[in-house]
C-alpha positions in Angstrom: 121.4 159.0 10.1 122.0 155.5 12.2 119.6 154.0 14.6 121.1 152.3 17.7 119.7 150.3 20.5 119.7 152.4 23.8 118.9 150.7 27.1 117.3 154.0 28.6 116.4 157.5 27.7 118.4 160.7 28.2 117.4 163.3 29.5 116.8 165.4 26.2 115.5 162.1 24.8 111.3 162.3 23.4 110.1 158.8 23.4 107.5 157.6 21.0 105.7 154.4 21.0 105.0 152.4 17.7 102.9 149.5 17.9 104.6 148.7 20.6 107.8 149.4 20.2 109.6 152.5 21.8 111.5 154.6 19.6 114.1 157.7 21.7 114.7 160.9 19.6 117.2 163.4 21.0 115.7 166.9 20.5 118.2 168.1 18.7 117.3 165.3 16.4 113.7 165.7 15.8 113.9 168.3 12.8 115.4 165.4 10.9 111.7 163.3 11.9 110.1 165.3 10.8 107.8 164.1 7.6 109.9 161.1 8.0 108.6 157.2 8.4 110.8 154.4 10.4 110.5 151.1 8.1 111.8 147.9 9.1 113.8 146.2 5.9 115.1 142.4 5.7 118.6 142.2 4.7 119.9 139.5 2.4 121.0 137.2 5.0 117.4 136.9 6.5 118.2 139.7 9.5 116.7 143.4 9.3 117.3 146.9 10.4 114.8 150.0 11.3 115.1 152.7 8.5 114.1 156.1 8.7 112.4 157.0 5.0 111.7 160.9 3.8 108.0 160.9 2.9 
């Protein structure tokens, strides 16, 4: 599973709000948050990228 950067919800869209940051799931989609936790991991090069970890 990939996590993008939308501008705006969709209509089918649930929005969530992490300390401060909004995070869009598409219903269909949910089953797979489920349990789950979004971490954000550095990369190598000094960037980083939201990952979605089974707990």
């Amino acid at each position: 599973m990939r996590l993008t950067l939308e501008e705006s919800a969709l209509e089918d869209d649930e929005v969530t709000e992490i300390e401060g940051i909004q995070f869009l799931v598409h219903k269909r989609d949910k089953v797979y948050f489920d349990e789950a936790k979004i971490d954000y991991v550095k990369t190598l090069l000094g960037g980083g990228e939201f990952k979605v970890l089974r707990v």
